[in-house]
N, CA, C and O atoms as CSV, one atom per row, in Angstrom:
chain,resi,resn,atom,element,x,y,z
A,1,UNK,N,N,102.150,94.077,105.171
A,1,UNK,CA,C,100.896,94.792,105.300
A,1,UNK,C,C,100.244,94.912,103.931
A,1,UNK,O,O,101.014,95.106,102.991
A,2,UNK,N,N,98.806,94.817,103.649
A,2,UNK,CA,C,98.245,95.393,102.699
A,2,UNK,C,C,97.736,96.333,102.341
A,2,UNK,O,O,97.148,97.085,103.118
A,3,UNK,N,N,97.812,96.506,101.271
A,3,UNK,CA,C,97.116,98.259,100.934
A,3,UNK,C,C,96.171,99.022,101.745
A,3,UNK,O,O,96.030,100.240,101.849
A,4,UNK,N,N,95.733,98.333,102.136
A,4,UNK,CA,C,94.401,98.739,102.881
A,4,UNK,C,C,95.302,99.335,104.510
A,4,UNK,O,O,95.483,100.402,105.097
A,5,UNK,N,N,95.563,98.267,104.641
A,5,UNK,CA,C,96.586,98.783,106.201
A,5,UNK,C,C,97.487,99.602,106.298
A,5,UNK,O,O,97.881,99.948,107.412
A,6,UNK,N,N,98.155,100.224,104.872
A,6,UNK,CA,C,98.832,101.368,104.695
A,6,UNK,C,C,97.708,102.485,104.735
A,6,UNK,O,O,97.744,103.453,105.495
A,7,UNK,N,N,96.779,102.242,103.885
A,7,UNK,CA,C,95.746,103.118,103.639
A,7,UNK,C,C,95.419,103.734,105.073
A,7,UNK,O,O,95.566,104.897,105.449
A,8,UNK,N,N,94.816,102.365,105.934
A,8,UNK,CA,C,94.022,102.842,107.294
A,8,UNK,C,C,94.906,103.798,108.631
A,8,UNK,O,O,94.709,104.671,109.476
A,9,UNK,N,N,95.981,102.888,108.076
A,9,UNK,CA,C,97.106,104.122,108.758
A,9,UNK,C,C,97.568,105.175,108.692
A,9,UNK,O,O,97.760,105.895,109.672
A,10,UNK,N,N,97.864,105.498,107.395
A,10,UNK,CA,C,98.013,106.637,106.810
A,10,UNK,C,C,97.084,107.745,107.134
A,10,UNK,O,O,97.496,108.731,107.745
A,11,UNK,N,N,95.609,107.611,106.683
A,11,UNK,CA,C,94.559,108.163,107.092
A,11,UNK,C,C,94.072,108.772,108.436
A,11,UNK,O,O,93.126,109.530,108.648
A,12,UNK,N,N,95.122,108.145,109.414
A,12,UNK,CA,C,95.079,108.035,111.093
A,12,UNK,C,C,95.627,109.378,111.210
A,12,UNK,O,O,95.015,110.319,111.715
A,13,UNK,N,N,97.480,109.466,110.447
A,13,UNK,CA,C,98.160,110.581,110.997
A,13,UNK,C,C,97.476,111.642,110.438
A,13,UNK,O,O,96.960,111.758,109.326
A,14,UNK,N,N,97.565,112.571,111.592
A,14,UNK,CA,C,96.827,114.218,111.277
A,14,UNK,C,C,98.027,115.037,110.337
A,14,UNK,O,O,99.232,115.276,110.405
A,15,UNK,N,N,96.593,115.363,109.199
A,15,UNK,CA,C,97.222,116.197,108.201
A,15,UNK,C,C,98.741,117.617,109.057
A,15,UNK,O,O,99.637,118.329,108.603
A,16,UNK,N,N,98.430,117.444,109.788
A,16,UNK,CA,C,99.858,118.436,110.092
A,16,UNK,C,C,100.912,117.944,110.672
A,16,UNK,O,O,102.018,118.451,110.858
A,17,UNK,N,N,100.455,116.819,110.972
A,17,UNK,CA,C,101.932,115.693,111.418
A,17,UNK,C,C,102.655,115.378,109.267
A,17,UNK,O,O,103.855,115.169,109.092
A,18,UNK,N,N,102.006,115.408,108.456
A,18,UNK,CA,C,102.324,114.952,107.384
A,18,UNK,C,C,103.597,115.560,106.508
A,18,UNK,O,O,104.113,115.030,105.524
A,19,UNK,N,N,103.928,116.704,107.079
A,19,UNK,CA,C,105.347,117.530,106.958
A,19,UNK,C,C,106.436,117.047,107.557
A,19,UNK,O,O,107.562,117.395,107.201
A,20,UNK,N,N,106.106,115.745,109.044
A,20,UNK,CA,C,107.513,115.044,109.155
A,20,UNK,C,C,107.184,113.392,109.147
A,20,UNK,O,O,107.821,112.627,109.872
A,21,UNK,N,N,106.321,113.019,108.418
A,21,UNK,CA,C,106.609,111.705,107.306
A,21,UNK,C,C,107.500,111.432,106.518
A,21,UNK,O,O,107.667,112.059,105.471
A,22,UNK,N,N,108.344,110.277,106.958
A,22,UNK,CA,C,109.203,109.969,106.263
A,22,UNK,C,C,108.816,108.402,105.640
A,22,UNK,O,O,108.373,107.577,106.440
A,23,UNK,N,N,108.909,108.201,104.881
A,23,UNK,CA,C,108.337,106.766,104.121
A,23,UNK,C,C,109.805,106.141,103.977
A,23,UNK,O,O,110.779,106.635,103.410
A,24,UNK,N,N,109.689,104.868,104.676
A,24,UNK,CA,C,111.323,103.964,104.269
A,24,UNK,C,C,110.910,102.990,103.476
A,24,UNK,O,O,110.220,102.011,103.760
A,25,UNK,N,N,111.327,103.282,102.560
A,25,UNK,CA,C,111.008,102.041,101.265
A,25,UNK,C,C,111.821,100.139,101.236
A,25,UNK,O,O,112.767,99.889,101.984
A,26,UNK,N,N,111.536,99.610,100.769
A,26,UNK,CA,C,111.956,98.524,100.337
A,26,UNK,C,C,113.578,98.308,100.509
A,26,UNK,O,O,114.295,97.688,101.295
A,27,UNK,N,N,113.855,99.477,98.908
A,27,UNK,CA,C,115.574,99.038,99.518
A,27,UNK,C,C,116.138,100.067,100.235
A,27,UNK,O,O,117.300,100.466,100.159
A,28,UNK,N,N,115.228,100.484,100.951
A,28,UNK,CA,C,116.708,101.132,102.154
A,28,UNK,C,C,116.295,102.878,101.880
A,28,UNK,O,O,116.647,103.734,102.692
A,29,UNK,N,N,115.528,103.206,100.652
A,29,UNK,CA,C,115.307,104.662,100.716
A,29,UNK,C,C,114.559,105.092,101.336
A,29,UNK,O,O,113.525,104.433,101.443
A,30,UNK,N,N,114.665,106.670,102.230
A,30,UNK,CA,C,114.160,107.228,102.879
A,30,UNK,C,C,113.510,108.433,102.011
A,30,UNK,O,O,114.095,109.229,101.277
A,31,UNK,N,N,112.131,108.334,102.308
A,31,UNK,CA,C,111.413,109.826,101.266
A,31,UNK,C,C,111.071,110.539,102.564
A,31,UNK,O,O,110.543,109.995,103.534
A,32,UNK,N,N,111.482,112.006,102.466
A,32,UNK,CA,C,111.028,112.718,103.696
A,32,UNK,C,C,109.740,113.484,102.685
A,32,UNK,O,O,109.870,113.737,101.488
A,33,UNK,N,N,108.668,113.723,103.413
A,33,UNK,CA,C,107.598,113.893,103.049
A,33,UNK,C,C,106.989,115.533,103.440
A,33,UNK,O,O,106.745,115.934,104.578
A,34,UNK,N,N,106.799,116.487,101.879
A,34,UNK,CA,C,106.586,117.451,102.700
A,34,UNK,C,C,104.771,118.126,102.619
A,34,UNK,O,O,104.357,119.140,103.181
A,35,UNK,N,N,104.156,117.378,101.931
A,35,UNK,CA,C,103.058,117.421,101.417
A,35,UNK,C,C,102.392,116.106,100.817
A,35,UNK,O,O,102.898,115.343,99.994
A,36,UNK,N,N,101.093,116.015,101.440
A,36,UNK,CA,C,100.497,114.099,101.194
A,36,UNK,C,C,99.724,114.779,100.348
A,36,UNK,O,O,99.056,115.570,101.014
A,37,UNK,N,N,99.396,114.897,98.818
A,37,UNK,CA,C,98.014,115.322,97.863
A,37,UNK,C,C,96.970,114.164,98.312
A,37,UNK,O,O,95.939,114.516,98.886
A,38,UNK,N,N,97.203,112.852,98.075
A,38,UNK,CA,C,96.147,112.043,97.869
A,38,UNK,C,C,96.513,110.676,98.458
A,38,UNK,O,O,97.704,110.405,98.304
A,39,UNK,N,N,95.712,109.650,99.159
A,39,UNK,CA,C,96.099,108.155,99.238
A,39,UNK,C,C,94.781,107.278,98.421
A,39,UNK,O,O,93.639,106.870,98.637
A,40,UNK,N,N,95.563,107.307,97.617
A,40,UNK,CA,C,94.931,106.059,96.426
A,40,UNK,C,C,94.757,104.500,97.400
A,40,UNK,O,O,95.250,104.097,98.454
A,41,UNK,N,N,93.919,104.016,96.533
A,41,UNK,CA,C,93.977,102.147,97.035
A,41,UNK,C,C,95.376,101.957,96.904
A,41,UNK,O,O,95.835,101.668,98.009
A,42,UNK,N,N,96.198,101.993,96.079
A,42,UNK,CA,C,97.275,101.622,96.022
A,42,UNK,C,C,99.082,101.844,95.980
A,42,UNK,O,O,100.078,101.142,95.803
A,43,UNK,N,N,98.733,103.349,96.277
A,43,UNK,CA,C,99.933,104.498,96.611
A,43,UNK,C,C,99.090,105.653,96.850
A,43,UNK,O,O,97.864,105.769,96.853
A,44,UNK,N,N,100.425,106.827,97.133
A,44,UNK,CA,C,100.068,107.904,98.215
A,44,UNK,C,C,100.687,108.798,97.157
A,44,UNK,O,O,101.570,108.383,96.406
A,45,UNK,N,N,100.246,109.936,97.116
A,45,UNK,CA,C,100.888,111.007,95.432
A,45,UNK,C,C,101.107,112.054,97.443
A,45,UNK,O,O,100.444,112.390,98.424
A,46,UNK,N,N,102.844,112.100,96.743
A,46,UNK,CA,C,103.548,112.926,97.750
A,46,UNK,C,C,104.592,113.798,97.077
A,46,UNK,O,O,105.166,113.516,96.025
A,47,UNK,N,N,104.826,115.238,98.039
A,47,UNK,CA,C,105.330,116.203,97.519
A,47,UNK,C,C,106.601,115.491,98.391
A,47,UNK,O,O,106.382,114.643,99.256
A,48,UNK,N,N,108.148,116.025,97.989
A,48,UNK,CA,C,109.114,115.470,98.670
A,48,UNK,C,C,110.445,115.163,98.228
A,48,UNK,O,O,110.785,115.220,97.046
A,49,UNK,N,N,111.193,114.840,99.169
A,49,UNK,CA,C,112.683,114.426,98.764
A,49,UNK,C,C,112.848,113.120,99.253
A,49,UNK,O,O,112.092,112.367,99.866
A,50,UNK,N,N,114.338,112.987,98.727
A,50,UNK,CA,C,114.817,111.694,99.274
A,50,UNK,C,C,115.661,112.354,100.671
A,50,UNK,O,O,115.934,113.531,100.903
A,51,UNK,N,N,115.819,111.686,101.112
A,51,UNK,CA,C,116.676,112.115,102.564
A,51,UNK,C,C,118.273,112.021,102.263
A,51,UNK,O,O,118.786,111.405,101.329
A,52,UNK,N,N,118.880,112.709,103.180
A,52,UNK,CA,C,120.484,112.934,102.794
A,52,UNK,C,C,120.498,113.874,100.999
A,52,UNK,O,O,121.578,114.442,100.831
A,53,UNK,N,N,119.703,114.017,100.042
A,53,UNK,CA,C,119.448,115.243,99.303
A,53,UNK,C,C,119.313,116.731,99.417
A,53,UNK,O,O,118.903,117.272,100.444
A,54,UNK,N,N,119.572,117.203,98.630
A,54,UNK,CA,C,119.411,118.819,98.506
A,54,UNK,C,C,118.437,119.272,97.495
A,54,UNK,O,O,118.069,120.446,97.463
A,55,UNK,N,N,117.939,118.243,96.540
A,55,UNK,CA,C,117.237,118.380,95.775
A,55,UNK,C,C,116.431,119.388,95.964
A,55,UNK,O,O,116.159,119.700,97.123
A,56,UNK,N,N,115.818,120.188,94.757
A,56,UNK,CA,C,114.026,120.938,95.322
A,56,UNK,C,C,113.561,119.821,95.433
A,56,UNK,O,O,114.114,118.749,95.185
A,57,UNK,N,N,111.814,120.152,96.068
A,57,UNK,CA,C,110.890,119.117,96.005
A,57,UNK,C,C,110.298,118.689,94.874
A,57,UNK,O,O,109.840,119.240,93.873
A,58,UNK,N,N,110.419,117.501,95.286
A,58,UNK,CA,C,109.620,116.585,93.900
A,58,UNK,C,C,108.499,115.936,93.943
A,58,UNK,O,O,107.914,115.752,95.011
A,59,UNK,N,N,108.027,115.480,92.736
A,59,UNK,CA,C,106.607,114.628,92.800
A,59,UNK,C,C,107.083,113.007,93.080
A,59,UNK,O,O,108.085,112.499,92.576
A,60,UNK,N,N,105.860,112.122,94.263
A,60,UNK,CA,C,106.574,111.446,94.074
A,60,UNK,C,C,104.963,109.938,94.306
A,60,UNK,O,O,104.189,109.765,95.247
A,61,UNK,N,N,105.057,109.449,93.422
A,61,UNK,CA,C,103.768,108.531,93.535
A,61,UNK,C,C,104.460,106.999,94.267
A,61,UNK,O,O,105.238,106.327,93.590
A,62,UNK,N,N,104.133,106.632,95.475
A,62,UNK,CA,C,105.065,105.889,96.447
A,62,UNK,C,C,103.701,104.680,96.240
A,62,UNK,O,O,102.553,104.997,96.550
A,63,UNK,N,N,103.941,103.704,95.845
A,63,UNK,CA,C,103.173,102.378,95.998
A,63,UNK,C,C,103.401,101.894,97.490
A,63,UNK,O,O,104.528,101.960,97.980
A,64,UNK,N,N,102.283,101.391,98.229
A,64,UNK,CA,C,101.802,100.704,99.427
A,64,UNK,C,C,103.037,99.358,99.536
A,64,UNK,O,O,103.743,99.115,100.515
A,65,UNK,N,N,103.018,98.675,98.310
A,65,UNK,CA,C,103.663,97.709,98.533
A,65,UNK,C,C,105.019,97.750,98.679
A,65,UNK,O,O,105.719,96.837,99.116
A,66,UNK,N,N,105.396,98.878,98.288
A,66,UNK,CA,C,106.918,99.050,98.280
A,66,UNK,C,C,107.269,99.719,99.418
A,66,UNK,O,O,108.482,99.894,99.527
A,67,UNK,N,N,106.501,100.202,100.410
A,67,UNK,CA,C,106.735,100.510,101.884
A,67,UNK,C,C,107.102,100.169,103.214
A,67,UNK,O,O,106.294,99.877,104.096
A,68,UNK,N,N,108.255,100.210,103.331
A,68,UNK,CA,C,108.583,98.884,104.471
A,68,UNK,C,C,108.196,99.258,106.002
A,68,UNK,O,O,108.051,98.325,106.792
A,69,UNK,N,N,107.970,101.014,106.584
A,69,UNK,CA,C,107.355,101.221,107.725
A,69,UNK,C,C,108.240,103.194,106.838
A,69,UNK,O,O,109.102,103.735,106.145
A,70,UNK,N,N,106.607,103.360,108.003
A,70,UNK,CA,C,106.769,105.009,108.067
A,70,UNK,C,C,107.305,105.245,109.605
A,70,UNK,O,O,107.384,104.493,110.576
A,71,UNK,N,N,107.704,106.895,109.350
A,71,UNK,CA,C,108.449,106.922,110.434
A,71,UNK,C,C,107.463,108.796,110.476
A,71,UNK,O,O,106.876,109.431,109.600
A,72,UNK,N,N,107.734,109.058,111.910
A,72,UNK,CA,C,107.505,110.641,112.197
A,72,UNK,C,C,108.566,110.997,112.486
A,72,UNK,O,O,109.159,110.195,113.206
A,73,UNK,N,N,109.232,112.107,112.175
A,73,UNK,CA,C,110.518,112.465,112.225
A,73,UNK,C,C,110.892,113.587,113.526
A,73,UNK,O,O,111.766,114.452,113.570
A,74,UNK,N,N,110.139,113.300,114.267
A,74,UNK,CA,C,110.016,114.202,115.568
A,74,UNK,C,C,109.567,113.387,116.831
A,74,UNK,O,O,108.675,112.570,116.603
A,75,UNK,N,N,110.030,113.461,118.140
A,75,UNK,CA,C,109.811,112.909,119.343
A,75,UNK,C,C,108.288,112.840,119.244
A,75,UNK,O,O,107.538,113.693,118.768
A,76,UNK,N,N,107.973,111.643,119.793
A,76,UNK,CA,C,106.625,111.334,119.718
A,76,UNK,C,C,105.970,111.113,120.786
A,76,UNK,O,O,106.589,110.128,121.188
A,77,UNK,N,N,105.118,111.311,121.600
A,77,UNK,CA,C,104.597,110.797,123.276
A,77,UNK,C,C,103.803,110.321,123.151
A,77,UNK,O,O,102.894,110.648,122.387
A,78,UNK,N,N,103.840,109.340,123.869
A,78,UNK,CA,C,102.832,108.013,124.043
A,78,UNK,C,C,101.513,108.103,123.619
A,78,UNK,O,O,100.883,107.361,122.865
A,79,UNK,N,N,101.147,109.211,124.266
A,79,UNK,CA,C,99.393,109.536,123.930
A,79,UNK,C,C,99.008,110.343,123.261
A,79,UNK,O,O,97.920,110.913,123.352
A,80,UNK,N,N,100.099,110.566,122.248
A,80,UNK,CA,C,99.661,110.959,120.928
A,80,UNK,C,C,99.906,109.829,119.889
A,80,UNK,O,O,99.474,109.719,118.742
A,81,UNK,N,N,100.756,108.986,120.645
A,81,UNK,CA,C,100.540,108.319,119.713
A,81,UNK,C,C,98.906,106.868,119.550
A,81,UNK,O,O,98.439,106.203,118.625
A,82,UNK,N,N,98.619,107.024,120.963
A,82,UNK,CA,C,97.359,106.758,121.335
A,82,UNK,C,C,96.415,106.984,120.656
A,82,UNK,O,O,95.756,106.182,119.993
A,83,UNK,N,N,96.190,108.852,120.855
A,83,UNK,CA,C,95.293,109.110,119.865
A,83,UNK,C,C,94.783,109.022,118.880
A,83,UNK,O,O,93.588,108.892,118.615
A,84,UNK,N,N,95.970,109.110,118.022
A,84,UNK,CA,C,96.525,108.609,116.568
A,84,UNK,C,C,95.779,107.484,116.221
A,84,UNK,O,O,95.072,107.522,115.214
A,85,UNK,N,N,95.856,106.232,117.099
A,85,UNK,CA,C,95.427,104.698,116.984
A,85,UNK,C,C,94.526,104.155,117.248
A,85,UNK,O,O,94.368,102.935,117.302
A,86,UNK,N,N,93.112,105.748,117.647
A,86,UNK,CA,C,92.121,105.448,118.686
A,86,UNK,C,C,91.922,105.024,117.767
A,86,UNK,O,O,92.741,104.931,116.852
A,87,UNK,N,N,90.170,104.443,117.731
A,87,UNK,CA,C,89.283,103.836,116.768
A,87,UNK,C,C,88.988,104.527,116.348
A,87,UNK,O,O,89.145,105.520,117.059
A,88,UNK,N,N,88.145,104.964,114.596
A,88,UNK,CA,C,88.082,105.902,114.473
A,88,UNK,C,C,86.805,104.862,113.287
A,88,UNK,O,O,87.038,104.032,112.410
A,89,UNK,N,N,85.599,105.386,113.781
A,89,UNK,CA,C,84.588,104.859,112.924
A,89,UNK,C,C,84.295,105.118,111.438
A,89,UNK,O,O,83.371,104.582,110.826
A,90,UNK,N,N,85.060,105.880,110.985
A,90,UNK,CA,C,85.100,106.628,109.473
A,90,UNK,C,C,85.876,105.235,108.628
A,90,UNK,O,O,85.579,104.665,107.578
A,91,UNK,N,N,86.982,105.015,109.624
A,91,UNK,CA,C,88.000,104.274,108.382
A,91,UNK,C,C,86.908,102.692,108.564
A,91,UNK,O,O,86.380,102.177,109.550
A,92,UNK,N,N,86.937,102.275,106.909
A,92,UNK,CA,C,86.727,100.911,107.164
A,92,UNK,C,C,87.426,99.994,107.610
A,92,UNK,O,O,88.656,99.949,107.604
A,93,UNK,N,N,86.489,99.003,108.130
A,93,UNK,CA,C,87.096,97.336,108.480
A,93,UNK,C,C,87.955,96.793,107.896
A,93,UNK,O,O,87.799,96.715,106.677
A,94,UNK,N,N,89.007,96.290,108.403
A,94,UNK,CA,C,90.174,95.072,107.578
A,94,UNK,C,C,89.099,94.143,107.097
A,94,UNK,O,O,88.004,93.969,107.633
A,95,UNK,N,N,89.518,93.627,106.119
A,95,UNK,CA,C,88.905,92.178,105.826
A,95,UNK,C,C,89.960,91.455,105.573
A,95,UNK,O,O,91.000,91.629,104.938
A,96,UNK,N,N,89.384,90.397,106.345
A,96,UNK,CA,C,90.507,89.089,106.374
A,96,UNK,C,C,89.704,87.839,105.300
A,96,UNK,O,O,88.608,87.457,105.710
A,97,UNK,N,N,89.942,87.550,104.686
A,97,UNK,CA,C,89.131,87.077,103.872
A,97,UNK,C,C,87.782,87.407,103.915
A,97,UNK,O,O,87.305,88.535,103.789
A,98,UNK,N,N,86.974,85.973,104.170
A,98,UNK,CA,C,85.705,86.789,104.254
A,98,UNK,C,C,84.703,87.464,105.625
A,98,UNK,O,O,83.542,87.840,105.789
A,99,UNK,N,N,85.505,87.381,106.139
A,99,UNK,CA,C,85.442,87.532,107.672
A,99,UNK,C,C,86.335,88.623,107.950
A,99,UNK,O,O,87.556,88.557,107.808
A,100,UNK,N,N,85.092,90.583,108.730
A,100,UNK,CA,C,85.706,91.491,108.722
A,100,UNK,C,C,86.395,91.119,109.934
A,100,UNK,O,O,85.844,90.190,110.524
A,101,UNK,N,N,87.341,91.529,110.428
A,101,UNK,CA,C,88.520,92.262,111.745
A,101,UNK,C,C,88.543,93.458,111.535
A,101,UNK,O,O,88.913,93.912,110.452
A,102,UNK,N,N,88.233,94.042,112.322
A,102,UNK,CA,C,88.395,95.527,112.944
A,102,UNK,C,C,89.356,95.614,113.784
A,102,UNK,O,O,89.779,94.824,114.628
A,103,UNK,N,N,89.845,97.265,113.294
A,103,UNK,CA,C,91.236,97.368,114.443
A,103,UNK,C,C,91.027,97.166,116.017
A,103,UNK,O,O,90.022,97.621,116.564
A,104,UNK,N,N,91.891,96.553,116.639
A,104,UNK,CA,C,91.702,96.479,118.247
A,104,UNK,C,C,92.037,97.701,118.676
A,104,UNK,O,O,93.133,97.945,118.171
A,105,UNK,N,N,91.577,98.880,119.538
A,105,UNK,CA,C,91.345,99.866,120.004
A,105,UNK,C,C,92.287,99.405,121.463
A,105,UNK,O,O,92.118,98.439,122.207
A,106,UNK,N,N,93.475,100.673,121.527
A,106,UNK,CA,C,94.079,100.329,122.440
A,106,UNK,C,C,94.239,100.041,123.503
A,106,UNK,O,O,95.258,99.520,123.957
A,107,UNK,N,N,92.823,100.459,124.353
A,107,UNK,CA,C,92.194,100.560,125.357
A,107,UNK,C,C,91.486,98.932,125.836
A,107,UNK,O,O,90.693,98.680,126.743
A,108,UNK,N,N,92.139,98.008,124.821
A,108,UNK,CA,C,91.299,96.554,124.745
A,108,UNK,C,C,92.147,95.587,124.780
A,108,UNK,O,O,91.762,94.459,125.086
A,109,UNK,N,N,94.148,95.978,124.316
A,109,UNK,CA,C,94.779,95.267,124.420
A,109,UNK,C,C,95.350,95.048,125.450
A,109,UNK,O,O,95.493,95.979,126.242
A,110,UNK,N,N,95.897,93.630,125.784
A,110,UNK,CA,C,96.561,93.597,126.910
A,110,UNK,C,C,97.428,94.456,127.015
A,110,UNK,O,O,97.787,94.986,125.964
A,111,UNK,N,N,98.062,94.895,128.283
A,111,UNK,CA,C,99.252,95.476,128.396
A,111,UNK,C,C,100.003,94.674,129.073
A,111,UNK,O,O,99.305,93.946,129.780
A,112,UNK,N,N,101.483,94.410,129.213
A,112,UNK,CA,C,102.415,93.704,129.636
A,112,UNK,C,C,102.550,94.675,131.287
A,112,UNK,O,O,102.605,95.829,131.713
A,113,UNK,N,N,102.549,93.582,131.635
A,113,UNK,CA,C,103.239,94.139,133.406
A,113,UNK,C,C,104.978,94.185,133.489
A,113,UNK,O,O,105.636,93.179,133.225
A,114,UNK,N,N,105.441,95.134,133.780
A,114,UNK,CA,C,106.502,95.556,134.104
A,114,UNK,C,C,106.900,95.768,135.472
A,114,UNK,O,O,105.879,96.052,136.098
A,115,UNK,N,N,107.832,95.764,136.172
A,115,UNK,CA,C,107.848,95.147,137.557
A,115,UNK,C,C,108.618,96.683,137.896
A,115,UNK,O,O,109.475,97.116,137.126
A,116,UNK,N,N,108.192,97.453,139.164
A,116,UNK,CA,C,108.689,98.583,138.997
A,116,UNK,C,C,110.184,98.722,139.555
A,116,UNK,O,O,110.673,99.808,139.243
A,117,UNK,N,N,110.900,98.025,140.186
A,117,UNK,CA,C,112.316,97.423,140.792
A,117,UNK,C,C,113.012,97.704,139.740
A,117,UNK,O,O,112.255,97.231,138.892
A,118,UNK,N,N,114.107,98.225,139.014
A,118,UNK,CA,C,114.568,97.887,137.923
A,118,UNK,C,C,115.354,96.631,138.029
A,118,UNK,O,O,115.605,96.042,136.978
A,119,UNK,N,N,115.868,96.035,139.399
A,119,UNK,CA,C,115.949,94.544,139.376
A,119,UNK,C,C,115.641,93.609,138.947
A,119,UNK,O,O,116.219,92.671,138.398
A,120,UNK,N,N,114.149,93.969,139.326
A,120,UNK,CA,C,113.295,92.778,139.024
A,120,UNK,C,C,113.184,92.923,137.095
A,120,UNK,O,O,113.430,91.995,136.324
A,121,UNK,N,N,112.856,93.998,136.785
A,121,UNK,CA,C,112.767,94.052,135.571
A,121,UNK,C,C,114.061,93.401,134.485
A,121,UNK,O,O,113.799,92.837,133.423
A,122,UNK,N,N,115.257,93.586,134.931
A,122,UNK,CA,C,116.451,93.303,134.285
A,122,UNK,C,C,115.695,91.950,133.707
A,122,UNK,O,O,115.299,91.561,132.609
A,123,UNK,N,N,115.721,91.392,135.223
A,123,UNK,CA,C,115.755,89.623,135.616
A,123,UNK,C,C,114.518,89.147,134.562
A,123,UNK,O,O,114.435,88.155,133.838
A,124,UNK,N,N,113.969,89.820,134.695
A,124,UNK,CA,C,112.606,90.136,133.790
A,124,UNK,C,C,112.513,89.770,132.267
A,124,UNK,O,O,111.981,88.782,131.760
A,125,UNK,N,N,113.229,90.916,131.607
A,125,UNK,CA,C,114.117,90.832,130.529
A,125,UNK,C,C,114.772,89.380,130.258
A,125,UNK,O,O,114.299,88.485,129.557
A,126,UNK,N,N,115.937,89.372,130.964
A,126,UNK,CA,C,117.229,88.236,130.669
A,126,UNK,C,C,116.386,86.919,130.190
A,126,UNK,O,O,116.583,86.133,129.263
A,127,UNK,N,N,115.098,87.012,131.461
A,127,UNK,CA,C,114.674,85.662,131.168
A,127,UNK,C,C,114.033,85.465,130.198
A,127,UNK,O,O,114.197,84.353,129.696
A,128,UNK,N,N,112.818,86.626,129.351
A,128,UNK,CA,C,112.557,86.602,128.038
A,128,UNK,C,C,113.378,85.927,127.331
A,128,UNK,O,O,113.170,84.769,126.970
A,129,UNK,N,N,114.974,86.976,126.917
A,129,UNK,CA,C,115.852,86.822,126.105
A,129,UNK,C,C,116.191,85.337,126.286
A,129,UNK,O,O,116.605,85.020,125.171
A,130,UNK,N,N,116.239,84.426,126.941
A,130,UNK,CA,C,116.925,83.576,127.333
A,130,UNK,C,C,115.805,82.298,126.404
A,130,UNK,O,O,116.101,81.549,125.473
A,131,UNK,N,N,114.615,82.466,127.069
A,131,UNK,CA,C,113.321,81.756,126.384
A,131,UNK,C,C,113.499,81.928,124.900
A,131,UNK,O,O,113.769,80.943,124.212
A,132,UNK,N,N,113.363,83.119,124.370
A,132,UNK,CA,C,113.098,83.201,122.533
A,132,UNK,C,C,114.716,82.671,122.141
A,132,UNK,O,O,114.884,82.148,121.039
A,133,UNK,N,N,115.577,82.786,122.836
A,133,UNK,CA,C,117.031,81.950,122.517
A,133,UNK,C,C,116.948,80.431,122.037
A,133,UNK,O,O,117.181,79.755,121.035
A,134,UNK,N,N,116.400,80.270,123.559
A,134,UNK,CA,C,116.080,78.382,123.260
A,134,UNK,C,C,114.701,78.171,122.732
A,134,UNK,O,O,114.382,76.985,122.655
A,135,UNK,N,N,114.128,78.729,122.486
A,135,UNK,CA,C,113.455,78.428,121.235
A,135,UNK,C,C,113.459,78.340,120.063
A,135,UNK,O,O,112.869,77.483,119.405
A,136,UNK,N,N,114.296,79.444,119.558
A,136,UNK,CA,C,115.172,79.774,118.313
A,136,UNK,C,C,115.913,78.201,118.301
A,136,UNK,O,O,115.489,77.369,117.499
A,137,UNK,N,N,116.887,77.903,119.111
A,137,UNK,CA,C,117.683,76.988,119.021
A,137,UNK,C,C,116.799,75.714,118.655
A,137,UNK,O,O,117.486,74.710,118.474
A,138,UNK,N,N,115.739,75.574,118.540
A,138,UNK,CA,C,114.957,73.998,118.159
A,138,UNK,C,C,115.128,74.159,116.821
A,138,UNK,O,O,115.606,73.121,116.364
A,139,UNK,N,N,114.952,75.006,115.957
A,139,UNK,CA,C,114.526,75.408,114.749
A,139,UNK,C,C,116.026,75.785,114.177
A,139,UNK,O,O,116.522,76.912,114.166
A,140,UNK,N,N,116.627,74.557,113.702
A,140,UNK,CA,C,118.233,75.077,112.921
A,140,UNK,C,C,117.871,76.327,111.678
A,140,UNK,O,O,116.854,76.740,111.122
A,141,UNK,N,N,118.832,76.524,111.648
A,141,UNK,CA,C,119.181,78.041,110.219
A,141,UNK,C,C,118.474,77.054,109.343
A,141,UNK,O,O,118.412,75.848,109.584
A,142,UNK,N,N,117.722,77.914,107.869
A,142,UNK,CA,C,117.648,77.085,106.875
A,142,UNK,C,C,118.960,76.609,105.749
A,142,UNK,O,O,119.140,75.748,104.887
A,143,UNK,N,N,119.634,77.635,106.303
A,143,UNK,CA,C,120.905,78.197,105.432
A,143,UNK,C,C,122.099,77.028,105.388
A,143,UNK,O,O,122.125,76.073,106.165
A,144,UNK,N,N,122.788,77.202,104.653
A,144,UNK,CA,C,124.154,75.442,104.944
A,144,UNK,C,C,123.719,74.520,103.913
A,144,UNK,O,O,124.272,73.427,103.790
């Protein structure tokens, strides 16, 4: 992701969800987040710990690029998380080079059909799994 897509996301979650942000970094660290001050173009100035710590809270200036996915640290329901992802005309456009993309608004993406049988669904499944298998299998490891 680029800065900007940390940015536009970031900007999404509501300031009172921002007390159970947890930022998982690059190698493997978890910052639990207890206060967002600011999101720069290019990091987020956060009050906070590392996770599994006792530390007090610390200052902590977290670069975009070094972010591997945020997490909310509390059960989440669907249509909040909806909300969260509506469109929201404030944040700007992605730009993809020179040509803007705007976020797709969830209400626009396909949704996958799910078969309500849990039979049918297994069968459903297996056969996915089975497809991205032998597909995988055309394409040897690079590794050896």
């Amino acid at each position: 992701m680029t800065n900007l897509d940390w940015l536009q996301l970031l900007r999404r979650i509501p300031e009172t969800e921002h007390a159970k942000l947890v930022f998982v970094l690059r190698n493997g660290t978890e910052m639990c987040v207890e206060v967002v001050f600011r999101f720069e173009e290019s990091y987020a100035v956060v009050r906070g710990r590392f996770a599994g710590s006792t530390d007090e809270l610390r200052g902590f200036f977290v670069p975009y690029d070094q972010v591997l996915c945020l997490r909310l640290d509390r059960m989440v329901r669907a249509e909040e998380m909806q909300e969260m992802l509506s469109p929201d005309p404030a944040l700007p456009a992605r730009k993809s080079g020179s040509l803007e993309t705007p976020l797709v608004p969830p209400s626009e993406r396909p949704t996958p059909t799910v078969p309500a049988d849990p039979a049918a669904a297994s069968k459903l499944l297996l056969e996915r799994i089975r497809a991205v298998r032998a597909s995988s299998a055309k394409f040897p490891s690079q590794t050896g």
